[in-house]
PDB file of N, CA, C, O and CB in Angstrom:
ATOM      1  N   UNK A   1      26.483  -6.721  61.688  1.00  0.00           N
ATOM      2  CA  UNK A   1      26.394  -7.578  60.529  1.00  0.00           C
ATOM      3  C   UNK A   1      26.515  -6.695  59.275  1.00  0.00           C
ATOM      4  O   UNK A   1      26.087  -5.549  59.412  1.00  0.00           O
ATOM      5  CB  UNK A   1      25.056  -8.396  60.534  1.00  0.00           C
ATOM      6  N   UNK A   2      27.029  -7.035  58.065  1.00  0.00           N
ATOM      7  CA  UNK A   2      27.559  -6.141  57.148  1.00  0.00           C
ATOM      8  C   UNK A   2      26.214  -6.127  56.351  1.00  0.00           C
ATOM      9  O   UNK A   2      25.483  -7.114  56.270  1.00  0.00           O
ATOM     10  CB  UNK A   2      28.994  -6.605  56.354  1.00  0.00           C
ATOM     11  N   UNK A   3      25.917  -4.736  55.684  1.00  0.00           N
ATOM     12  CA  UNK A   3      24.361  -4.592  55.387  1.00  0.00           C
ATOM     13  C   UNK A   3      24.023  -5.782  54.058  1.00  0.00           C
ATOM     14  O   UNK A   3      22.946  -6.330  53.823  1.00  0.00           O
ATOM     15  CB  UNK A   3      23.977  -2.720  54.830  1.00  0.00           C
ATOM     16  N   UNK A   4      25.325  -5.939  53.334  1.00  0.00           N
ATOM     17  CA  UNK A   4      24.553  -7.232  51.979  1.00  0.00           C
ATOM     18  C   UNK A   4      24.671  -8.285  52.676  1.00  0.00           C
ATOM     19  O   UNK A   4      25.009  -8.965  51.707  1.00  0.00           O
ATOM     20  CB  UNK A   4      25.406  -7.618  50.269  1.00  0.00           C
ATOM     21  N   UNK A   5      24.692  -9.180  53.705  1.00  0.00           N
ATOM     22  CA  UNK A   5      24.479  -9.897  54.738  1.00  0.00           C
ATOM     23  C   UNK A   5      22.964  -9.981  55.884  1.00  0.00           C
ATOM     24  O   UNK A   5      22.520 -10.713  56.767  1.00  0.00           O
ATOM     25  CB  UNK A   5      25.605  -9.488  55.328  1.00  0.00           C
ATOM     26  N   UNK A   6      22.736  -9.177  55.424  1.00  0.00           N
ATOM     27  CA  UNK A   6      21.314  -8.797  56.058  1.00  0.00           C
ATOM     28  C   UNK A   6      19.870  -9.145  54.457  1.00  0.00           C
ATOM     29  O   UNK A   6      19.892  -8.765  53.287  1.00  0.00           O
ATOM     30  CB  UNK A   6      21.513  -6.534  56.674  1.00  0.00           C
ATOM     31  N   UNK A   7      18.878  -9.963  55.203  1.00  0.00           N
ATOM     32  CA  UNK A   7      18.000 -10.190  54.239  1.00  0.00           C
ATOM     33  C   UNK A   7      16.936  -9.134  54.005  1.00  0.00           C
ATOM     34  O   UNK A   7      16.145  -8.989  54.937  1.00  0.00           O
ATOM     35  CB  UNK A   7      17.451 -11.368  54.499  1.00  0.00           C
ATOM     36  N   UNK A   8      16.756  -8.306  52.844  1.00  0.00           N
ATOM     37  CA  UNK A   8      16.408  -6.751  52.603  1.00  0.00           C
ATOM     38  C   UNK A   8      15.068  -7.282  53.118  1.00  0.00           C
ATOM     39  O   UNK A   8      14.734  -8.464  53.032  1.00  0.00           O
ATOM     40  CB  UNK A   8      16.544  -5.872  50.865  1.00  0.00           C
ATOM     41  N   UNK A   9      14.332  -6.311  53.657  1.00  0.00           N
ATOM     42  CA  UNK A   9      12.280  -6.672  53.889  1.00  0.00           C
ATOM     43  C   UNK A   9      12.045  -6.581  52.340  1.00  0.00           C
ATOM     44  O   UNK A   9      12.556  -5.902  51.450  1.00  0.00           O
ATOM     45  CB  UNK A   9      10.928  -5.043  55.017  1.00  0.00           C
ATOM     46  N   UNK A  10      10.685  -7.913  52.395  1.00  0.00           N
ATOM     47  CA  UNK A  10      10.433  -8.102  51.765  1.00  0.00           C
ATOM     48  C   UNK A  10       9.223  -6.968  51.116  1.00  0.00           C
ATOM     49  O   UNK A  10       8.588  -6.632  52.115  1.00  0.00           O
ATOM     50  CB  UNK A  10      10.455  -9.172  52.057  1.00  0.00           C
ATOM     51  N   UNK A  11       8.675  -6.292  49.986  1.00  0.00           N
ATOM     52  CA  UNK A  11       7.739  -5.279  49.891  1.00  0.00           C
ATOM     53  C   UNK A  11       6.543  -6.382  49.491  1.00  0.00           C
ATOM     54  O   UNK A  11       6.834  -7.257  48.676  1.00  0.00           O
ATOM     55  CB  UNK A  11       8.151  -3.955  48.744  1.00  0.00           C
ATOM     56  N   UNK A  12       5.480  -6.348  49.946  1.00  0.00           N
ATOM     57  CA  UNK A  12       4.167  -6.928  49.557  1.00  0.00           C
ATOM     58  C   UNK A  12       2.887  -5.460  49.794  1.00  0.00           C
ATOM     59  O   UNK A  12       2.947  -4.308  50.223  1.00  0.00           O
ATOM     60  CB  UNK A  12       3.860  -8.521  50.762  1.00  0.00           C
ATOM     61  N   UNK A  13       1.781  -6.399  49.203  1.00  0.00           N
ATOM     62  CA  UNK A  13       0.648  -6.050  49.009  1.00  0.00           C
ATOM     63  C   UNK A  13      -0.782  -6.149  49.471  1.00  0.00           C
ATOM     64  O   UNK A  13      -1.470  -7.008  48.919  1.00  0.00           O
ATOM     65  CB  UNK A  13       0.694  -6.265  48.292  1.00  0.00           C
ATOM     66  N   UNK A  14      -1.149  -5.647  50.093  1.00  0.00           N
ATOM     67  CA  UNK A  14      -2.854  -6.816  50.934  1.00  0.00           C
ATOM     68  C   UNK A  14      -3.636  -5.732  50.458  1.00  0.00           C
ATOM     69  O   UNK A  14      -3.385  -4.535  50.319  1.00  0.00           O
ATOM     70  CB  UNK A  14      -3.194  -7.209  53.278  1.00  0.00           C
ATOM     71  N   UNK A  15      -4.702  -6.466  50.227  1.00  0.00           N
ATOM     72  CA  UNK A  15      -6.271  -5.700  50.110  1.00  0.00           C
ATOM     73  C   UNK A  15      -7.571  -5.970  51.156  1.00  0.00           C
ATOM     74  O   UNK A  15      -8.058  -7.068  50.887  1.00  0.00           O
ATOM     75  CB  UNK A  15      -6.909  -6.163  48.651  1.00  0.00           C
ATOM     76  N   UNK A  16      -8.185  -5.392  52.120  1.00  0.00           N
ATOM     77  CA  UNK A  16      -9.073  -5.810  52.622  1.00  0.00           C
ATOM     78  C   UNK A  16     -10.113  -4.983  52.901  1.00  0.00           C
ATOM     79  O   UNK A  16      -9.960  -3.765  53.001  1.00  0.00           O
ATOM     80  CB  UNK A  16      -8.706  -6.334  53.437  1.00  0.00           C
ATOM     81  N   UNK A  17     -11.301  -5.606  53.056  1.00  0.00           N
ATOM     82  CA  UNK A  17     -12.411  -4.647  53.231  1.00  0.00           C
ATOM     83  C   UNK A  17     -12.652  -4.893  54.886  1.00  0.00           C
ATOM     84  O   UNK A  17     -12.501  -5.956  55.489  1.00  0.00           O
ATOM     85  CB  UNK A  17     -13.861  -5.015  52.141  1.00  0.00           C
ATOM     86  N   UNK A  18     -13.050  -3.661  55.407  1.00  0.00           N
ATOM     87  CA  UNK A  18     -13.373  -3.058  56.824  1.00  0.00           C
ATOM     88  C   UNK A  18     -14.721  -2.185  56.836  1.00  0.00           C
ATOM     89  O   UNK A  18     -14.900  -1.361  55.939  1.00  0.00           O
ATOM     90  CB  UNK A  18     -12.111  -2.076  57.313  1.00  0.00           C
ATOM     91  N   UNK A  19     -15.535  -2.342  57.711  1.00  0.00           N
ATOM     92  CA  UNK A  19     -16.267  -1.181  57.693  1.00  0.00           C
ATOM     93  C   UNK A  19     -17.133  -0.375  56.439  1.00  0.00           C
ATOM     94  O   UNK A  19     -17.742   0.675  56.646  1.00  0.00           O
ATOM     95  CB  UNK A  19     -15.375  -0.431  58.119  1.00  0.00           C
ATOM     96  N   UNK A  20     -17.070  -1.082  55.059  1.00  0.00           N
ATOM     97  CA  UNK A  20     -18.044  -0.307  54.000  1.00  0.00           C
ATOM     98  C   UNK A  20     -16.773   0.091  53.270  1.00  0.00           C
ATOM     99  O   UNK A  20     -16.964  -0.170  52.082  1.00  0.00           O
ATOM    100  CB  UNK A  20     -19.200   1.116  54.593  1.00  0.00           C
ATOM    101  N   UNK A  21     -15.710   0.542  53.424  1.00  0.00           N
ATOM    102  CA  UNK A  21     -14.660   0.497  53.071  1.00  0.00           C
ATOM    103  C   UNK A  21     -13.628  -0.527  52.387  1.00  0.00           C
ATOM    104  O   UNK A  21     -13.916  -1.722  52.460  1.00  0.00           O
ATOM    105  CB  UNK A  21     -14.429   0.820  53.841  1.00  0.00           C
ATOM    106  N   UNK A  22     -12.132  -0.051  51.552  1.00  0.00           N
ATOM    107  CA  UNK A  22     -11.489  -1.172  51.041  1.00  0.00           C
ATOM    108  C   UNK A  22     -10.580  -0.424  51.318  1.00  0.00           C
ATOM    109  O   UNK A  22     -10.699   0.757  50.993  1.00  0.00           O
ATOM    110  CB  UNK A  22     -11.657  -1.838  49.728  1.00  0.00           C
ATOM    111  N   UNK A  23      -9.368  -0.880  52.015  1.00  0.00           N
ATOM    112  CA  UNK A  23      -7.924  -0.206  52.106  1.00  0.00           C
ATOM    113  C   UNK A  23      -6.508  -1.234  51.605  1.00  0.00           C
ATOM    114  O   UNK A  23      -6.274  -2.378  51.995  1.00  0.00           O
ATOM    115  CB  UNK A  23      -7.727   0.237  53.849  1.00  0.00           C
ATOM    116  N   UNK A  24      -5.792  -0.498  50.743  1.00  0.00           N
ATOM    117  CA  UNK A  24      -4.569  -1.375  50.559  1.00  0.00           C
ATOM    118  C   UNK A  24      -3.666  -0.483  51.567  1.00  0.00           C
ATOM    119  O   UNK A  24      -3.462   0.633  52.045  1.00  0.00           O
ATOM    120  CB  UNK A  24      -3.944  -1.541  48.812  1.00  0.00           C
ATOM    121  N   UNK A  25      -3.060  -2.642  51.484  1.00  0.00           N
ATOM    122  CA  UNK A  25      -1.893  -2.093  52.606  1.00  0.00           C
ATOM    123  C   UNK A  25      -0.418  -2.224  52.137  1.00  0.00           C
ATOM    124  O   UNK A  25      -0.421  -3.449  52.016  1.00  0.00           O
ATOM    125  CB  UNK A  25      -1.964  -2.995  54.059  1.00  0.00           C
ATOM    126  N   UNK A  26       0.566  -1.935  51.861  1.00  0.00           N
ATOM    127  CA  UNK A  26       1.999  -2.027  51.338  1.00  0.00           C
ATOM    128  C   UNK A  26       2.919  -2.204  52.184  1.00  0.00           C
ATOM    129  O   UNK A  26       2.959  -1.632  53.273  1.00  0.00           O
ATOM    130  CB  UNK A  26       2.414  -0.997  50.683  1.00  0.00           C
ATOM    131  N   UNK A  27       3.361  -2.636  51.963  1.00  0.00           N
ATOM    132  CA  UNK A  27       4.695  -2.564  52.688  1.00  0.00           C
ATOM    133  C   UNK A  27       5.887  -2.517  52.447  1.00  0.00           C
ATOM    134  O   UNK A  27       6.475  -3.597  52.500  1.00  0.00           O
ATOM    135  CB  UNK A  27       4.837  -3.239  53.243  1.00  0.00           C
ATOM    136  N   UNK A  28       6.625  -1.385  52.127  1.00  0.00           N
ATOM    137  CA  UNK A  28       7.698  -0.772  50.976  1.00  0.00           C
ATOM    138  C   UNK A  28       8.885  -0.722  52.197  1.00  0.00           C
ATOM    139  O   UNK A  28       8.968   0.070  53.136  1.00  0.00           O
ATOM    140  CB  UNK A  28       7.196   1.110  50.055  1.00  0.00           C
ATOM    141  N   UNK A  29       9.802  -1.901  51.824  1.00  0.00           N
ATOM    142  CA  UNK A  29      10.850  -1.461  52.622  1.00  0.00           C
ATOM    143  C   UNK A  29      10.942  -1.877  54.062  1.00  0.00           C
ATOM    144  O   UNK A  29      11.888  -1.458  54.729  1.00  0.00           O
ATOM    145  CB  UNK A  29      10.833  -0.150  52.574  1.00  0.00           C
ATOM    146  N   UNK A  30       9.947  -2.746  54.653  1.00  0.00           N
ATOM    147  CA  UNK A  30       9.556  -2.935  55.980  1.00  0.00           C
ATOM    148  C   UNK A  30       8.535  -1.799  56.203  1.00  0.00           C
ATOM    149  O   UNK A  30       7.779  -2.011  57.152  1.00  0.00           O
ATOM    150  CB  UNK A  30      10.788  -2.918  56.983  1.00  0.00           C
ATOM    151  N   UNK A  31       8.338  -0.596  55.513  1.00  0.00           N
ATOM    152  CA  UNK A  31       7.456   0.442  56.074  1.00  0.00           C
ATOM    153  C   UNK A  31       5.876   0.403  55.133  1.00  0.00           C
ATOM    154  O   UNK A  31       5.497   0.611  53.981  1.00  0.00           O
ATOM    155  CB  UNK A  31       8.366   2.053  55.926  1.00  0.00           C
ATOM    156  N   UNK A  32       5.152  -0.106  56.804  1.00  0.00           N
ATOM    157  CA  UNK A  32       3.831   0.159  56.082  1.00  0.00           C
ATOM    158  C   UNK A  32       3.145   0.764  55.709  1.00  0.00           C
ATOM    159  O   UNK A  32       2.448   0.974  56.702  1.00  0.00           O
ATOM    160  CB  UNK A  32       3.254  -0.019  56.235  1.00  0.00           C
ATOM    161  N   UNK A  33       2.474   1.619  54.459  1.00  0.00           N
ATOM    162  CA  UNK A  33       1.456   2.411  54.171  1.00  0.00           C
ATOM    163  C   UNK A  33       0.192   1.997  53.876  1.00  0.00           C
ATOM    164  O   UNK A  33       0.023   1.025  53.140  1.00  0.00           O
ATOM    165  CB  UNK A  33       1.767   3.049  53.338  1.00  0.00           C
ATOM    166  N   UNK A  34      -0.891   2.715  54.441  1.00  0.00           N
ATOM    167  CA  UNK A  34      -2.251   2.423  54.388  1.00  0.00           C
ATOM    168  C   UNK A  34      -2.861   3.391  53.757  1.00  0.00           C
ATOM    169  O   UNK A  34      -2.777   4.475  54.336  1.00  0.00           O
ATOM    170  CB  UNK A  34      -2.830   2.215  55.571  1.00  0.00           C
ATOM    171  N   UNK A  35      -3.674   3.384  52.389  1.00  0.00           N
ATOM    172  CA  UNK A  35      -4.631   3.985  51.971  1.00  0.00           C
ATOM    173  C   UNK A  35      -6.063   3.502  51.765  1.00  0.00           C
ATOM    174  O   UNK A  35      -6.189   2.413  51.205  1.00  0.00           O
ATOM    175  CB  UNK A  35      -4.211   4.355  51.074  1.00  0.00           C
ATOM    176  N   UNK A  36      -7.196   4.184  52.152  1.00  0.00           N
ATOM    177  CA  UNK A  36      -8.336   3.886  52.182  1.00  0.00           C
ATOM    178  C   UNK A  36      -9.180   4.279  50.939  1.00  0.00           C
ATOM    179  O   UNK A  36      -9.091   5.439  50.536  1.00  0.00           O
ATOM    180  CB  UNK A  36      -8.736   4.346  53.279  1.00  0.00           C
ATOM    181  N   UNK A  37     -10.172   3.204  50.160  1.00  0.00           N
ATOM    182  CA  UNK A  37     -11.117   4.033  49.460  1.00  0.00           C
ATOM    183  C   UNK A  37     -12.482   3.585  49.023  1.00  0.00           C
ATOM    184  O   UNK A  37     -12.772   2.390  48.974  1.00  0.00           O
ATOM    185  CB  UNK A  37     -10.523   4.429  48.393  1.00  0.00           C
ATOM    186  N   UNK A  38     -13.012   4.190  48.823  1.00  0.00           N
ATOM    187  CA  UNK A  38     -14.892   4.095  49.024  1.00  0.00           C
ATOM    188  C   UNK A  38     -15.266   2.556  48.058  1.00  0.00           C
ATOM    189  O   UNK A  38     -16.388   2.064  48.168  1.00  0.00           O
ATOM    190  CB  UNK A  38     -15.992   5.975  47.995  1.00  0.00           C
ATOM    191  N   UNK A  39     -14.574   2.131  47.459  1.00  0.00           N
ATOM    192  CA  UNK A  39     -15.571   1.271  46.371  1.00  0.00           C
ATOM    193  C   UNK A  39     -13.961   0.360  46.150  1.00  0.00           C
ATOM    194  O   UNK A  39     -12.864   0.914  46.081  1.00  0.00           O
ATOM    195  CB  UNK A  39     -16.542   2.424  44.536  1.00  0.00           C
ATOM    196  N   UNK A  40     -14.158  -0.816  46.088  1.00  0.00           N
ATOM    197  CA  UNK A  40     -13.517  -2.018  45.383  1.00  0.00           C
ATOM    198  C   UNK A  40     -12.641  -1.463  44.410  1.00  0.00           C
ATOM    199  O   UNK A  40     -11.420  -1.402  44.554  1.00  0.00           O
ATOM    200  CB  UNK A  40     -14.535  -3.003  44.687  1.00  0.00           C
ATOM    201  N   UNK A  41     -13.233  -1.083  43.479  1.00  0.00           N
ATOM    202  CA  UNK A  41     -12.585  -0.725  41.851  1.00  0.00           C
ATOM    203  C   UNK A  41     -11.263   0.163  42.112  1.00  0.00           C
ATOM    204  O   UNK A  41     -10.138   0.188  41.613  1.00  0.00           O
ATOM    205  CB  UNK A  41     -13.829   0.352  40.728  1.00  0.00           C
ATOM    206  N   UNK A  42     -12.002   0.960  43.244  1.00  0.00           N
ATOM    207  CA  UNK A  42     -10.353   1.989  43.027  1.00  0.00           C
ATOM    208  C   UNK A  42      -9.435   1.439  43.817  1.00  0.00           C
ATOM    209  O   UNK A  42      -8.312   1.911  43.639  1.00  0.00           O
ATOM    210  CB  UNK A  42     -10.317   3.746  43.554  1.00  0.00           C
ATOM    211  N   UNK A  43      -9.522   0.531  44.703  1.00  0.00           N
ATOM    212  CA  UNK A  43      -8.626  -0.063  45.585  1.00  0.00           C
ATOM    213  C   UNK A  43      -7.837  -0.977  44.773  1.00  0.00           C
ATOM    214  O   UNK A  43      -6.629  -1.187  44.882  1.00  0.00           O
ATOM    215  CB  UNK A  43      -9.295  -0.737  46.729  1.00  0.00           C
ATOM    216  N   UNK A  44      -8.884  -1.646  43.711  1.00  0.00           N
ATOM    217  CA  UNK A  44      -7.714  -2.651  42.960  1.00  0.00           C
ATOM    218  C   UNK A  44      -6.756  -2.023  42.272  1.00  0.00           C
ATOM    219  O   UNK A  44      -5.532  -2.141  42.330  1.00  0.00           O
ATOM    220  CB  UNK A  44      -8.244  -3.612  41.916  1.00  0.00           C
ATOM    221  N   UNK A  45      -7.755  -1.032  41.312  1.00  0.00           N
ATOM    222  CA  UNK A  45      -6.573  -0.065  40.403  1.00  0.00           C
ATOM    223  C   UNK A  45      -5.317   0.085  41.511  1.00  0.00           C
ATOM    224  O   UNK A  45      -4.341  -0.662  41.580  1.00  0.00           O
ATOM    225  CB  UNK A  45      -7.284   1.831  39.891  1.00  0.00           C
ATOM    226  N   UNK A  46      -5.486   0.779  42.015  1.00  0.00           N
ATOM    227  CA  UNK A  46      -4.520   1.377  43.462  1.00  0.00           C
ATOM    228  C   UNK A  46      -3.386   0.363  43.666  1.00  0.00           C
ATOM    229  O   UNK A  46      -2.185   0.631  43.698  1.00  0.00           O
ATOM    230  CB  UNK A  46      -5.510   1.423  45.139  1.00  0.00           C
ATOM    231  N   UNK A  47      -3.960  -0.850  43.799  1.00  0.00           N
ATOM    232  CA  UNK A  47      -3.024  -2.224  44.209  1.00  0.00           C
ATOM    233  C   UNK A  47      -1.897  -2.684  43.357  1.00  0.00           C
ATOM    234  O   UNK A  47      -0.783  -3.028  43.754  1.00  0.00           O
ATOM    235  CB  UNK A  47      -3.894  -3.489  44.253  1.00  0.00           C
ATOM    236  N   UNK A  48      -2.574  -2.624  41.454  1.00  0.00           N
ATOM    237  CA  UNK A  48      -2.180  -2.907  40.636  1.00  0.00           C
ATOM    238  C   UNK A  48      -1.332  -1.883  40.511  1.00  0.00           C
ATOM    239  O   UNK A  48      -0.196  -2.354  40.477  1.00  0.00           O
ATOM    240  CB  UNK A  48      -2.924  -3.245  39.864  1.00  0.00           C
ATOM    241  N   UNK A  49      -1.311  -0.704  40.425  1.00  0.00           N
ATOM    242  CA  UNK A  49      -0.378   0.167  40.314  1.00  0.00           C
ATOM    243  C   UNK A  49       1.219   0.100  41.161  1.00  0.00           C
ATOM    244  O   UNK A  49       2.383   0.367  40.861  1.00  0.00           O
ATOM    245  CB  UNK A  49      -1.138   1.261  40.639  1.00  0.00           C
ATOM    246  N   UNK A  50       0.509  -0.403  42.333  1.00  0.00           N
ATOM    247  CA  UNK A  50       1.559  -0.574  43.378  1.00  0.00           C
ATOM    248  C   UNK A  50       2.126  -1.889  43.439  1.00  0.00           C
ATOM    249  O   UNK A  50       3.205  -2.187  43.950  1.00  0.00           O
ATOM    250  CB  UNK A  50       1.052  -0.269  44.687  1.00  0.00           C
ATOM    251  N   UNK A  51       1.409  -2.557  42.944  1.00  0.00           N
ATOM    252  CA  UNK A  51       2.427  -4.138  42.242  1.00  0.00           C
ATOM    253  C   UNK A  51       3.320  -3.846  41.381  1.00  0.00           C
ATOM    254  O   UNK A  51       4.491  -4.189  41.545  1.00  0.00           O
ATOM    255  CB  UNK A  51       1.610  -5.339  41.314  1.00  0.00           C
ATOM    256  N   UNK A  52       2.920  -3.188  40.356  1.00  0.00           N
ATOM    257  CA  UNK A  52       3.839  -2.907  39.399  1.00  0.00           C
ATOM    258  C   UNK A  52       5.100  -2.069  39.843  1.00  0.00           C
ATOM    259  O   UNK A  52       6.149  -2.629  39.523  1.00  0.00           O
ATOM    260  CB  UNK A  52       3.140  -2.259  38.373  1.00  0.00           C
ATOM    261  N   UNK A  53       5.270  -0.795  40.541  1.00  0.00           N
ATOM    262  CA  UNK A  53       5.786   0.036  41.522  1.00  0.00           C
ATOM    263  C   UNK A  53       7.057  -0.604  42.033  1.00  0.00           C
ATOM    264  O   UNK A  53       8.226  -0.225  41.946  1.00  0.00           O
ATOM    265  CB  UNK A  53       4.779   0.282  42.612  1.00  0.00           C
ATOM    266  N   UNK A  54       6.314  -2.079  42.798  1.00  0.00           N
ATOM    267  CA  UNK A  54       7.339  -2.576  43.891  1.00  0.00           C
ATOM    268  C   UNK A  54       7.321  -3.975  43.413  1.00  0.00           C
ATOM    269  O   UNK A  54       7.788  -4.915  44.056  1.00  0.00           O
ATOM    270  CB  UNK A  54       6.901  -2.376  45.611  1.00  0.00           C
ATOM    271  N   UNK A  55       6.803  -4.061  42.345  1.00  0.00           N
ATOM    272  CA  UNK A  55       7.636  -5.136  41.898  1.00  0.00           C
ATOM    273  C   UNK A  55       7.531  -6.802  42.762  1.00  0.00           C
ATOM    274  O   UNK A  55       8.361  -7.596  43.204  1.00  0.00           O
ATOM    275  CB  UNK A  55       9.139  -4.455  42.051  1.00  0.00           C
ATOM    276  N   UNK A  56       6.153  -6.748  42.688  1.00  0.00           N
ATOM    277  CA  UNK A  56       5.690  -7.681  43.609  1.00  0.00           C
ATOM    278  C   UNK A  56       4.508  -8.533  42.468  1.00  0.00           C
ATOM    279  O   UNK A  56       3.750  -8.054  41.625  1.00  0.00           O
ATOM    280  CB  UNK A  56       4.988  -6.808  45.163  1.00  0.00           C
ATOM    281  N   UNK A  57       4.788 -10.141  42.935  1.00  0.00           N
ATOM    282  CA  UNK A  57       4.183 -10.478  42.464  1.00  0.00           C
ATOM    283  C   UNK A  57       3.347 -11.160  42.561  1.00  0.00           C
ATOM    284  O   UNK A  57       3.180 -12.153  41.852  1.00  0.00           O
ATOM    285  CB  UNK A  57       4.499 -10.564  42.067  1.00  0.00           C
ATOM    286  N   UNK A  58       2.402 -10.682  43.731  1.00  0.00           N
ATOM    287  CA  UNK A  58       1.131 -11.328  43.745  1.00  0.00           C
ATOM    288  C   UNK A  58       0.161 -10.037  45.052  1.00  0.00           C
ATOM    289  O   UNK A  58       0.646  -9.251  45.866  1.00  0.00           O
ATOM    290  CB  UNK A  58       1.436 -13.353  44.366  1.00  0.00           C
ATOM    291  N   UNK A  59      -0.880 -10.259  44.809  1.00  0.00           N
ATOM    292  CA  UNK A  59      -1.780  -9.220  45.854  1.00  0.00           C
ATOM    293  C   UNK A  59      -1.700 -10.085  46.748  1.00  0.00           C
ATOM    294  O   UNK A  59      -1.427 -11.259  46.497  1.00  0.00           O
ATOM    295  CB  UNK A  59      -3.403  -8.681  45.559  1.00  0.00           C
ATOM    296  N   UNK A  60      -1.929  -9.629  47.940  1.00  0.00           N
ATOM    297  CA  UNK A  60      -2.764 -11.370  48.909  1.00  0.00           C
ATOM    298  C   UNK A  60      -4.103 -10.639  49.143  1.00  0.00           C
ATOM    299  O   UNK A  60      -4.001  -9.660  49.881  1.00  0.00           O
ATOM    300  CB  UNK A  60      -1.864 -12.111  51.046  1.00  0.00           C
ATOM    301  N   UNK A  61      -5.337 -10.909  48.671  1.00  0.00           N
ATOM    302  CA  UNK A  61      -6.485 -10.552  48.926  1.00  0.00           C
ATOM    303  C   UNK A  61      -7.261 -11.324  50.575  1.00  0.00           C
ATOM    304  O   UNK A  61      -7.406 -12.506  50.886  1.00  0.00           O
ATOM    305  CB  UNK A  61      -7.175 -10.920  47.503  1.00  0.00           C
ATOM    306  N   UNK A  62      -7.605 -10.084  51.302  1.00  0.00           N
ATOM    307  CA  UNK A  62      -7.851 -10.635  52.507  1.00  0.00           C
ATOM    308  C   UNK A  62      -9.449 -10.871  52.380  1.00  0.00           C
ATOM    309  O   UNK A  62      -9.973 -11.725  53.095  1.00  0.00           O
ATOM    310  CB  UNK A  62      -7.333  -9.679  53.741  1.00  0.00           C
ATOM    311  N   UNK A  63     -10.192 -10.144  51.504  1.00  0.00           N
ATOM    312  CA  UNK A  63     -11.861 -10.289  51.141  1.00  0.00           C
ATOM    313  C   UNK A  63     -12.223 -11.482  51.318  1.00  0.00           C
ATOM    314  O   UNK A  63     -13.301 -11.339  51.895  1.00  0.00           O
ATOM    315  CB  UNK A  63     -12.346  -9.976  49.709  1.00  0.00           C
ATOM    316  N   UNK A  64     -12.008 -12.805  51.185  1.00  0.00           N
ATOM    317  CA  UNK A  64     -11.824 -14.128  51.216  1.00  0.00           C
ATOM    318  C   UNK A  64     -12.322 -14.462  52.925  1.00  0.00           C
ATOM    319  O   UNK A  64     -13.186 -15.319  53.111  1.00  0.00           O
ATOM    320  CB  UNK A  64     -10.139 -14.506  50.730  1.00  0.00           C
ATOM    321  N   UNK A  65     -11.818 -13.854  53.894  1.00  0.00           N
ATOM    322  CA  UNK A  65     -11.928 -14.038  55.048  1.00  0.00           C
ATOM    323  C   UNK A  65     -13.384 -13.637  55.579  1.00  0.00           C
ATOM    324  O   UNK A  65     -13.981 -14.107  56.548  1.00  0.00           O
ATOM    325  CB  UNK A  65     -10.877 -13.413  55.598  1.00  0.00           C
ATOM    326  N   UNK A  66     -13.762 -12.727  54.761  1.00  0.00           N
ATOM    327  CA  UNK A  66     -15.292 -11.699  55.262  1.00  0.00           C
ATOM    328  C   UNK A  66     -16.194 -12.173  54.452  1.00  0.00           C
ATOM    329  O   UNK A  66     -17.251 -11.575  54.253  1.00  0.00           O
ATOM    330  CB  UNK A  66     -15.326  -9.874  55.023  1.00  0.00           C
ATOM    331  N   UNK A  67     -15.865 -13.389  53.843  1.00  0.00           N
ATOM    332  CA  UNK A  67     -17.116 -13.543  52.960  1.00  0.00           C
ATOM    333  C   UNK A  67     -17.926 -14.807  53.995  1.00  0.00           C
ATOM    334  O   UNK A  67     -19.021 -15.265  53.667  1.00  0.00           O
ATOM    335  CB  UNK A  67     -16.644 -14.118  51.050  1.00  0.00           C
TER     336      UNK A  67
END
């Protein structure tokens, strides 16, 4: 199939807390990256940065599920 015929992966964003922990998750390209960090605050900064980055427009916050 010719590659502009092919539908590019989409890049998104998730946030969730695990374990005492908050890790965002990305997904740039079809490829997922996971970073972990101690407290809420820096995970959002982190998120927001990476919205802006990839050009995405919305987080999907998974915290919602654990409450």
């Amino acid at each position: 199939m010719p590659s502009e015929m092919r539908k590019p992966f989409e890049n998104s964003i998730e946030v969730v807390p695990s374990m005492g922990e908050w890790f965002v998750r990305s997904v740039v390209e079809g490829r997922p990256e996971i970073q972990s960090f101690a407290n809420k605050k820096s995970a959002v900064r982190y998120a927001e940065r990476q919205r802006r980055k990839l050009r995405v427009h919305r987080i999907i916050w998974m915290d919602r599920i654990y409450r």
